[in-house]
C-alpha positions in Angstrom: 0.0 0.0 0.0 1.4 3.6 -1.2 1.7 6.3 1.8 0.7 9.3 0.8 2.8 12.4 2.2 0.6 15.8 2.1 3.6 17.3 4.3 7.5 17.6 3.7 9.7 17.4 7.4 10.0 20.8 7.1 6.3 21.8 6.5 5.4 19.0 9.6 7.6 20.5 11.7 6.1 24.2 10.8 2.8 22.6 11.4 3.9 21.4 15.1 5.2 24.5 16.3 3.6 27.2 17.8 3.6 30.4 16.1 6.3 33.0 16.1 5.2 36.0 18.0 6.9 39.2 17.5 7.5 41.8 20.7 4.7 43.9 19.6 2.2 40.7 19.3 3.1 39.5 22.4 0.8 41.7 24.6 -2.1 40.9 22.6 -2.1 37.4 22.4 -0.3 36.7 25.8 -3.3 39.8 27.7 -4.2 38.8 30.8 -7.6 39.9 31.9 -10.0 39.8 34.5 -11.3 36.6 33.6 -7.9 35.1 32.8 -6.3 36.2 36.4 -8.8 34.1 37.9 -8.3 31.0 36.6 -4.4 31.9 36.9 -5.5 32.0 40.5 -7.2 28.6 40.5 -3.6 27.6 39.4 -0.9 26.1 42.3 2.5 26.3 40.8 4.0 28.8 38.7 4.9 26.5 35.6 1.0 25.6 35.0 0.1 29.5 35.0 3.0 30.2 32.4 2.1 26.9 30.2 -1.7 27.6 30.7 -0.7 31.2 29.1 1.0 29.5 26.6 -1.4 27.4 25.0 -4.3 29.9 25.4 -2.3 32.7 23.1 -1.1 29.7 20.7 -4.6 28.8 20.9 -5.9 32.5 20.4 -3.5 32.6 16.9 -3.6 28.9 15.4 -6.5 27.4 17.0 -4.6 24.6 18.2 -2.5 23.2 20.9 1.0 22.6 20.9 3.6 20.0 23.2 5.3 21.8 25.9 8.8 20.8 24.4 7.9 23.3 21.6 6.9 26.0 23.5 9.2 29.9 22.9 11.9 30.6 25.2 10.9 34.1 24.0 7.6 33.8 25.2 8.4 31.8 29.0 10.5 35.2 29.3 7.5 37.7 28.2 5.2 35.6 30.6 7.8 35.5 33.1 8.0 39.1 33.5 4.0 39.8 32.9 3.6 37.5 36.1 6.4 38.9 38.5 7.7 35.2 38.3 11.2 34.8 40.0 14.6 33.3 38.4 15.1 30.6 40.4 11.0 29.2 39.6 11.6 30.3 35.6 14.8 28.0 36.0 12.7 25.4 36.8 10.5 26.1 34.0 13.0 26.2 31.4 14.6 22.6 33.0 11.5 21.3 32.3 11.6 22.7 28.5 14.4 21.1 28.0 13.9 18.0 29.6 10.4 17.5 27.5 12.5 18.6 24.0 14.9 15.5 25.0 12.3 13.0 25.6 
């Protein structure tokens, strides 16, 4: 039986990854609002509120979700900052980026 490819590596891999957000996009698709804060209060640790955020901007632009080892280093900084979120707890964020891009 033939398998039919509809994608190249390159165009999958596009596919897979979240978008690419520029510094002025950021704000819009990363806005926190009322609604938003209280959920990210209904949230324990630090990394869910930044990976919620995550996938709710991806979301907002490509209408999909994306793995956690894909997410932007760019955009764990923006939402870093946006949510007064220390060093030492984005380190641990970021350790987990890079442990889920090695599994």
């Amino acid at each position: 039986m033939t398998q039919l490819v509809f994608l190249s590596s390159s165009e999958k891999r596009q596919f897979d990854s979240p978008p690419v957000f520029t510094k002025a996009q950021r704000p819009a698709y990363f806005a926190i609002t009322e609604d938003i804060r209280r959920t990210l209060g209904a949230l324990r640790t630090a990394t869910n509120k930044v990976g919620f955020l995550l996938q709710f901007g991806y979301f907002k632009h490509s209408g999909k979700f994306f793995a956690p080892n894909t997410f932007r280093l760019r955009d764990i900084s923006y939402l870093k900052q946006q949510l007064n979120i220390s060093k030492r707890l984005i380190t641990h964020i970021l350790i987990s980026h890079q442990h889920h891009a090695t599994v």
